[in-house]
N, C-alpha and C positions, 0 to 999 in steps of 0.2 A: 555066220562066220566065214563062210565059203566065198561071198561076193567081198569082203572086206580083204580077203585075202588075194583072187582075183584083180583088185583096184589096187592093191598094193605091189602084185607082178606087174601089172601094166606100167607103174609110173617106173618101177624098177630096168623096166626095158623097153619102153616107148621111146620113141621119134625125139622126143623135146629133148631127152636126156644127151644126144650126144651135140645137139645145138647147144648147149649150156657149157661143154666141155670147150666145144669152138671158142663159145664168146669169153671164156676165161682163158683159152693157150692166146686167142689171139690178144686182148688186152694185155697178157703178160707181156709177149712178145715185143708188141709197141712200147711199150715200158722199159724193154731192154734192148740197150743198142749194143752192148757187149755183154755175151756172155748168158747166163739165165738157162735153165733148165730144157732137157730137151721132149718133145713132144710124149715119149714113154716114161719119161720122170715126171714133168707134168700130170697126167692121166693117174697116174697111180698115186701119185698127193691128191688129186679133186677127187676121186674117188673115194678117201679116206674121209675127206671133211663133207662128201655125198650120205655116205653110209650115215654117218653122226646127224647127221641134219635129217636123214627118213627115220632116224629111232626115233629124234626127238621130235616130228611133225606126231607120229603112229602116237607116243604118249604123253 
């Protein structure tokens, strides 16, 4: 249980995770030429549909 759990902090706070936030503010960003959310409103929405996406990979 101890390595599963290990493998599960790591993806929780690994490298890849704030790349993935990039490539989603930046695709927003292009998307919007007026207006759109800003970089701390953003973060805090992916991180909400992050959370829901590691429960449901974990079961």
């Amino acid at each position: 249980m101890k390595k599963i759990s290990k493998f599960v902090h790591f993806l929780a706070v690994g490298p890849a995770r704030d790349n993935q936030f990039e490539s989603y503010y930046g695709a927003l960003a292009r998307s919007r030429y007026n207006g759109g959310p800003s970089a701390s409103e953003a973060r805090r929405d992916f991180e909400v549909v992050r959370r829901t996406a590691d429960r449901a990979i974990i079961f």
